[in-house]
N, C-alpha and C positions, 0 to 999 in steps of 0.2 A: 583635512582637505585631501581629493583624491588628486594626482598626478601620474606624470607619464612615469612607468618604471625607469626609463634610461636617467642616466646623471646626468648627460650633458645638453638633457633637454632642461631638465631642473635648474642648473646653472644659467641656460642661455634665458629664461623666462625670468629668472633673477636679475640677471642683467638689463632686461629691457623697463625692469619697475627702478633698476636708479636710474633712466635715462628719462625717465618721466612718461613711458610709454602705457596708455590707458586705452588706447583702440588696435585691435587687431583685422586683417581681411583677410579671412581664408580662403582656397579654393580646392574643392574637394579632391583627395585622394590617399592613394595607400601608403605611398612612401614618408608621407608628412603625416600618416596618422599619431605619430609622439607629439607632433609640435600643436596637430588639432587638439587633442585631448587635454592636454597641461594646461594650454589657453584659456579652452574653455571652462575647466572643472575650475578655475582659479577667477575667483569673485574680484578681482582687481582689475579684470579686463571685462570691455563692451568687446565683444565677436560677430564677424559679420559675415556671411557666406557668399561669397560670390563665383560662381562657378565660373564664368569668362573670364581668364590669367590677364587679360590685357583689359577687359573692363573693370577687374580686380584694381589692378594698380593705378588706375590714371582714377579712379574711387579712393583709393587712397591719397592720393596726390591731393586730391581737392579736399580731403578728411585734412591731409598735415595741415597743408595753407590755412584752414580756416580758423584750426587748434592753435596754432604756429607752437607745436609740439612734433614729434616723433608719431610715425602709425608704423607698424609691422606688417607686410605681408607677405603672406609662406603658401607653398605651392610643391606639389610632388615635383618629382625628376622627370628627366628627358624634355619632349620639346616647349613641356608648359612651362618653364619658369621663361626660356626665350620670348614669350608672349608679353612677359613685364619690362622688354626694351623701350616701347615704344617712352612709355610712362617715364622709365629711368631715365631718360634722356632730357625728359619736359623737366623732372624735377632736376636734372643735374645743372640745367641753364637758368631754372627759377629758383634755386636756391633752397629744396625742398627736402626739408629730412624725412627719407623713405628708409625704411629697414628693410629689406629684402632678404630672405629666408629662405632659400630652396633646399628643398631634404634630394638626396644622392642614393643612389647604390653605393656600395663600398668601392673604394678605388682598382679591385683587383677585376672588377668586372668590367670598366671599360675600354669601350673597343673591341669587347669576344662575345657580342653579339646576343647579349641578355637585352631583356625586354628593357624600354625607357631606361634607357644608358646610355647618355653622351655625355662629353666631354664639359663638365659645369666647372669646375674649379676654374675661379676668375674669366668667368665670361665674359662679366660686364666691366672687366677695369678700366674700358676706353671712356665708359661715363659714369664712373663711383667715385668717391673721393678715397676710400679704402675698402679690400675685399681680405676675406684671410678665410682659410680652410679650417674646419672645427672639426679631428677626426675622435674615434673613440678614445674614453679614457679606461688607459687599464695599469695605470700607475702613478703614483703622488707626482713623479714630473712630468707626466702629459697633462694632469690637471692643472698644475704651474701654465704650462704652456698653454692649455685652452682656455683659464682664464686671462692669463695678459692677453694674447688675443682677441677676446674678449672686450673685455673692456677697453682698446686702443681700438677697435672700429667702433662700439655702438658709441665711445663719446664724442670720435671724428664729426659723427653727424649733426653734433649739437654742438660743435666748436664754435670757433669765429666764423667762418663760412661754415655756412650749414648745407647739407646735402643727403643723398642718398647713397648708402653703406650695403654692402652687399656680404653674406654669411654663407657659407654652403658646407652642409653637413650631414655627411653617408652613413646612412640608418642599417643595421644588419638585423635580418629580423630576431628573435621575434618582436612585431612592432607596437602591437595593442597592449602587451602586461600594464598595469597600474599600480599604485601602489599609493601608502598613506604615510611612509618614511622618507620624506626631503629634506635634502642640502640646500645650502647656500653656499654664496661663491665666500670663499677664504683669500683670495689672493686679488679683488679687485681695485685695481689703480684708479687712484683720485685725479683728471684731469684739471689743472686749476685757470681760470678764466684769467683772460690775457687782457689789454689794452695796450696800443701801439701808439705812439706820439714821434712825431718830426723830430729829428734833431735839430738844432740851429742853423747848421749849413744848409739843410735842405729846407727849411724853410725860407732861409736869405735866396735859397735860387728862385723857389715858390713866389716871392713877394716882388725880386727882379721881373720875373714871367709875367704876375699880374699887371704890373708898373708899369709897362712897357706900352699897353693896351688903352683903348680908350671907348671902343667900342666890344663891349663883354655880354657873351652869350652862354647862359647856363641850364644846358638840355637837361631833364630829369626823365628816365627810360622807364621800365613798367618798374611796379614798386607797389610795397602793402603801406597802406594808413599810415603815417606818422606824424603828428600835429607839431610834435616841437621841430620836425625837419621841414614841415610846412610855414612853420613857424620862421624860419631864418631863413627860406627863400622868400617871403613877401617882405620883410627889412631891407633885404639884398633887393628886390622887386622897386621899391620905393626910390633907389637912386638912382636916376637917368640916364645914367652909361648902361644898367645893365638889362637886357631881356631873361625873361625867364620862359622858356618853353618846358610846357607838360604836355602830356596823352592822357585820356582820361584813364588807362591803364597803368599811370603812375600813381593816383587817386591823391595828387595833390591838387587842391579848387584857390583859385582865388580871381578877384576882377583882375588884381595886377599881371597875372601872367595872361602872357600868349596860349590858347587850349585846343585851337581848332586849327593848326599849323597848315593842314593842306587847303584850306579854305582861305587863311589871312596869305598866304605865299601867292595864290593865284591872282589879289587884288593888287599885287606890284607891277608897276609898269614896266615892259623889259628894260624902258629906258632911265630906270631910275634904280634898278638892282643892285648896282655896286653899293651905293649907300649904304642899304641892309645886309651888307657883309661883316659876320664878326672880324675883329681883329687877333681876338682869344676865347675859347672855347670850354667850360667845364662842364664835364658829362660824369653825371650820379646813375647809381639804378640799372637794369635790364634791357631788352630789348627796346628800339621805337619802330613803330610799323608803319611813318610813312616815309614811301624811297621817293619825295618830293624833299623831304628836306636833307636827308641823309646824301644826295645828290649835290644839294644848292649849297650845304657844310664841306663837302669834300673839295666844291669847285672854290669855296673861299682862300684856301689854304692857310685858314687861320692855326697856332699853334694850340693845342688839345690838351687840356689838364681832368686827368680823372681820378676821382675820389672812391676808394669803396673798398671792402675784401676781394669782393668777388670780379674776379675777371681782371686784373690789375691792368694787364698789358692789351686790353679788349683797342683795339684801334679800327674804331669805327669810323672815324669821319680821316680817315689815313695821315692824320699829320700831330698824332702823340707824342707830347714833348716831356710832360711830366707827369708822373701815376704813381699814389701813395694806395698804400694797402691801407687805409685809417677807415672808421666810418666816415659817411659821406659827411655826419651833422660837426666829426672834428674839422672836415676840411672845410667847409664851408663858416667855420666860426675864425678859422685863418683868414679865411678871404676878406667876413665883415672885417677884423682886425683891420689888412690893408687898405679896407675902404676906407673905413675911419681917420686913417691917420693921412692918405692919398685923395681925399675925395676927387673928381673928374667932372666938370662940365658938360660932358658930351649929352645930348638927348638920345641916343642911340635905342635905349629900353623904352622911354615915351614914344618915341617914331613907331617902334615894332607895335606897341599897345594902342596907338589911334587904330592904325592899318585894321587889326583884329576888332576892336569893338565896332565902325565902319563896317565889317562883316557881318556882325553878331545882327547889327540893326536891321540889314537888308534881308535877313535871312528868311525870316517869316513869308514877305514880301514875294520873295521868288520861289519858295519853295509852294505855294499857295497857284503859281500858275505851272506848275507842274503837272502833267496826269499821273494816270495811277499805274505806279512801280514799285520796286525796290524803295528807291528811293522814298517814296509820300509813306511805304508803310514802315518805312525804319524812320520816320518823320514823326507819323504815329505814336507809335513803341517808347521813342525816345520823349516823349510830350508825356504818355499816363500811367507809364511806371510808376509805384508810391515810392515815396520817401525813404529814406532807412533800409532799402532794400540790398539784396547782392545781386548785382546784373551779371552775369555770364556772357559771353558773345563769342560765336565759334569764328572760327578764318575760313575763309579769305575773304569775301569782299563784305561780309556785314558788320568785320571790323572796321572796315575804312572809312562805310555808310553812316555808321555808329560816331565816328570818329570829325563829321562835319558837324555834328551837332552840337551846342552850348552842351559841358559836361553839368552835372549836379551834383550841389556839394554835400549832398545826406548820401549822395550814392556810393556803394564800393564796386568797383568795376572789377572784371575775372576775365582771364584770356591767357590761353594757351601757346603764348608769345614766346617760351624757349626755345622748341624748334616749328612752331606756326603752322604745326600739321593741323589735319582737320580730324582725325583719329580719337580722340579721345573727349571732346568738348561735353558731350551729354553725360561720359563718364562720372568726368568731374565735376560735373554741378551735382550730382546726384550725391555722389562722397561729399560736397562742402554744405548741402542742405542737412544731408543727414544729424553731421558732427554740430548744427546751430538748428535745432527744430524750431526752436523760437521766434528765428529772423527770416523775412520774405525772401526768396531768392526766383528769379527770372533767367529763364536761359533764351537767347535768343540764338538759333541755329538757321544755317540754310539746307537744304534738301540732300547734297552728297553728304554734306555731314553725319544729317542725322540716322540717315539710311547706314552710312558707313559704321555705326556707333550704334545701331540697334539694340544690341545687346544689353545698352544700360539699363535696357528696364526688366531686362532677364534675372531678377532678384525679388526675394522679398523684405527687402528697404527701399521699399517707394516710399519716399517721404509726401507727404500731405501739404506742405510749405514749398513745397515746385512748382512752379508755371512754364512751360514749352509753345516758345513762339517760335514757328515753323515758317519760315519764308521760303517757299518753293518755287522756285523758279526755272524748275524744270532743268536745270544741269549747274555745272561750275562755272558762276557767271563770271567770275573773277578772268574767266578765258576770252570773257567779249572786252573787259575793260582795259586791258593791260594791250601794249603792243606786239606784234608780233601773230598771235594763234588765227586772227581772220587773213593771215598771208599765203595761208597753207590750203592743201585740199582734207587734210586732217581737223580743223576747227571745229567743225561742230560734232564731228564721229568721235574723236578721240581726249580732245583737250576739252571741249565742252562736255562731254560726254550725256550728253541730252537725254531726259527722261520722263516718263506723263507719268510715273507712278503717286497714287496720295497714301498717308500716311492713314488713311481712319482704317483699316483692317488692323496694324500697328497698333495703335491704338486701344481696339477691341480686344485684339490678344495678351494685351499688358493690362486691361482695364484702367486705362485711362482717358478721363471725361474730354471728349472730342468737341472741338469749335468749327466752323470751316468759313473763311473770309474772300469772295473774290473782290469788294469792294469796298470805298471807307465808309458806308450806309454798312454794311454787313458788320465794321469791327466796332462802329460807334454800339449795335444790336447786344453782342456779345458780350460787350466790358465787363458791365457788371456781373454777370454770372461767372465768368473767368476766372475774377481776381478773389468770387464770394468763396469762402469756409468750403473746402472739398467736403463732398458727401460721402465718398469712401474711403477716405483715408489714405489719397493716390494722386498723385502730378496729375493738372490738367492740361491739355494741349491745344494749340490754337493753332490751326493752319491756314497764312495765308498766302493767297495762291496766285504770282503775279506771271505763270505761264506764258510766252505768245504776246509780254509786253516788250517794250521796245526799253528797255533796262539802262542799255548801256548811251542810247544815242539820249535819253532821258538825263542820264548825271554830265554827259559832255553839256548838255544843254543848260543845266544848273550852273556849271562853271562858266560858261562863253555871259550868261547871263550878268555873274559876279565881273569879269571882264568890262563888261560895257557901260558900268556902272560908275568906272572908278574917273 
């Protein structure tokens, strides 16, 4: 097998096969021609070219999540590896092992005005979990050294909290030599997996906190699949005291939980709100993206128990009293514990579950006298998705849109909810369809998105198993719905940023099979050829086009609706 001449490419490529790393994303250049080369000549790794540094990585992002493994991606010097910010960031709040690779000039050249040469050593340490400098080896103890280093970031990523790990390492030429004489690493440290349990004190305070409570609410934030954690919140579900609120971005389904928070919140009377106040609050999991409840949490001032690795001390609903670093499913088998031996009378969990099913019923109902918007075509969308699929859904507001509707419990839902940019969304579905050809995957975007993300289709890994549903609406409608931007003379020039552009030239230039809907007669026309076997072996695209509707005064209307109901 051929490889790069340098050693400490040989090493570094060795490291990333005990971390379980089996997909690589390159992006083309001179300075990272050691690390393209080793990559690629080495049959252990899938390689994938993507020339945009920030469509590179937010590609990767959605390759880890779907693998729920480690991807590498490496990028010349100077200002391309800064392009893989955006991404690092998405994975450092999702929990997402990214290996990050940027090749260097040698350190003597920065700052004195050589080509692509800035300042990389630990760029990104405000969002990695560990970064370390990997310089040449020209002695048995710099090899000492660059292997423990080594190996103490690339198994940071795949610890208890998993994340994105940052390497940077200045390449002196000459950079292309090969060679068929490889090393391995000698001095790599075996990280051994941990498991963390309550002490007794802290559980007697834990089981104090729960006790005390009677009416119990336990929020679960964005989150991947996990049956047996899905598992112990419908048991916890089943006793009266307590509600269970999900997102479908937490991709736990059941009748017993609350799923459509912004829609069951709205059917409360203001004069009966107190009631549906927690008394005690446990919160699992990521982000949640409606600031209806995150609001209606804060104003309870209920005391706050969180469970998880990640984000121990996260005080989201502002009134954290207690936070175990444990998995969520240890904490949560404490809690059963105290139910068991505590049980509570309260109906507080049955209350919040009329309330929402009461919603689920009328939904149809009123979303039926609706015209045609945002809203009737994410009504749509969310009605003839198949089964078993992966939904993608970019931010901002086709999240929210997305977020009224009954979830589905074959579905796995994808969202960009680390830092809820809109940057990356087409990226990522394109990276998570790739790494599962097998399984359907649907992205649902809006127009600044997917214009802002263009680029994702600047590769050739179009996968064939993509479908792009394009809701244009002609700017960032998320600016008509939210308070504040219609108060300004800036609304629609700058915060809306309004647009009549359509995607089919887009389209044509990526050769991707083009739809165009301005009506629900046009998307009923369409369906079947959409979702049928691509004919080129290429994402097909669907744009539909709710221009010049009345978007926002349409979902105030939906809700005033659920209002008058009640």
């Amino acid at each position: 097998m051929i490889s790069s001449a340098k050693l400490e490419v040989q090493l570094l490529v060795d490291g990333c096969k005990k971390v379980g790393v089996t997909h690589v994303v390159i992006s083309p250049g001179s300075r990272n021609a050691p690390l393209s080369i080793a990559f690629d000549e080495d049959p252990h790794f899938q390689v994938f070219v993507v020339p945009d540094e920030r469509v590179a990585a937010f590609y990767a992002h959605g390759m880890a999540q779907k693998l729920k493994k480690p991807v590498v991606i490496t990028c010349t010097s100077g200002s391309a590896p800064l392009n893989y910010y955006p991404a690092i960031a998405e994975a450092f709040y999702q929990e997402t092992p990214l290996i990050v690779i940027s090749a260097d000039r040698p350190s003597e050249w920065v700052d004195q005005g050589d080509g692509q040469t800035i300042r990389q050593e630990r760029v990104f340490d405000q969002l990695v979990l560990k970064s370390a400098q990997l310089n040449e080896i020209h002695s048995e103890n710099q090899r000492w050294h660059f292997e423990r280093n080594l190996s103490e970031v690339l198994q940071t990523a795949i610890g208890n909290r998993k994340g994105p790990v940052h390497l940077n390492i200045p390449f002196s030429e000459p950079l292309y030599e090969t060679t068929t004489d490889i090393h391995i690493l000698k001095n790599w440290i075996e990280l051994a997996e941990t498991e963390s349990n309550l002490s007794k004190n802290s559980k007697s305070k834990l089981e104090i906190l729960w006790g005390n409570s009677e009416r119990r609410l336990i929020i679960v934030g964005q989150h991947q699949k996990d049956p047996d954690l899905q598992e112990q919140l419908e048991r916890l579900a089943l006793d009266g005291s307590i509600a269970v609120f999900v997102e479908h971005t937490s991709n736990m389904y059941s009748p017993y939980f609350v799923s459509t928070i912004d829609r069951t919140l709205n059917l409360i009377p203001e004069s009966e709100i107190q009631a549906f106040h927690p008394d005690c609050i446990v919160t699992i999991g990521g982000a949640i993206v409606s600031k209806k409840i995150k609001v209606f949490l804060r104003q309870s001032k209920a005391p706050v128990i969180r469970f998880g690795v990640d984000f121990p001390f996260m005080d989201t609903y502002q009134n954290l009293r207690f936070t175990a670093a444990i998995p969520a499913w240890k904490g949560l088998e404490l809690i059963q514990e105290f139910v068991e031996k505590n049980p509570h009378k309260s109906r507080f969990g049955f209350a919040w579950k009329k309330v929402d099913q009461f919603g689920s019923d009328d939904q149809k109902q009123i979303c039926a006298a609706q015209p045609w918007s945002d809203l009737k075509a994410m009504e749509f969308v969310m009605d003839v998705i198949p089964d078993y699929c992966n939904l993608h859904i970019s931010n901002s507001s086709l999240i929210r849109y997305a977020l009224l509707f009954d979830p589905i419990k074959t579905v796995t839902y994808w969202c960009n909810r680390g830092t809820s940019g809109i940057d990356g969304s087409s990226s990522t579905s394109v990276g998570s369809a790739v790494a599962s050809p097998n399984e359907a995957h649907i992205l649902v975007t809006g127009d600044l998105s997917f214009f802002y993300d263009s680029n994702a289709w600047w590769s050739k890994h179009l996968p064939a198993n993509l479908r792009i549903v394009l809701v244009n609406n002609g700017g960032g409608d998320i600016f008509n719905i939210i308070p504040g931007p219609k108060s300004t003379k800036q609304w629609k020039k700058i915060f809306v940023a309004e647009q009549e552009l359509s995607t089919e030239d887009i389209a044509k230039t990526y050769q991707l099979e083009y739809f165009h809907a301005s009506s629900q007669a046009d998307l009923d026309k369409h369906l079947e050829l959409f979702f049928a076997e691509s004919t080129n072996g290429k994402p097909k695209l669907l744009e539909i086009n709710t221009m010049n509707e009345q978007n926002s005064a349409v979902l105030e209307g939906y809700f005033k609706s659920f209002a008058k109901r009640v």
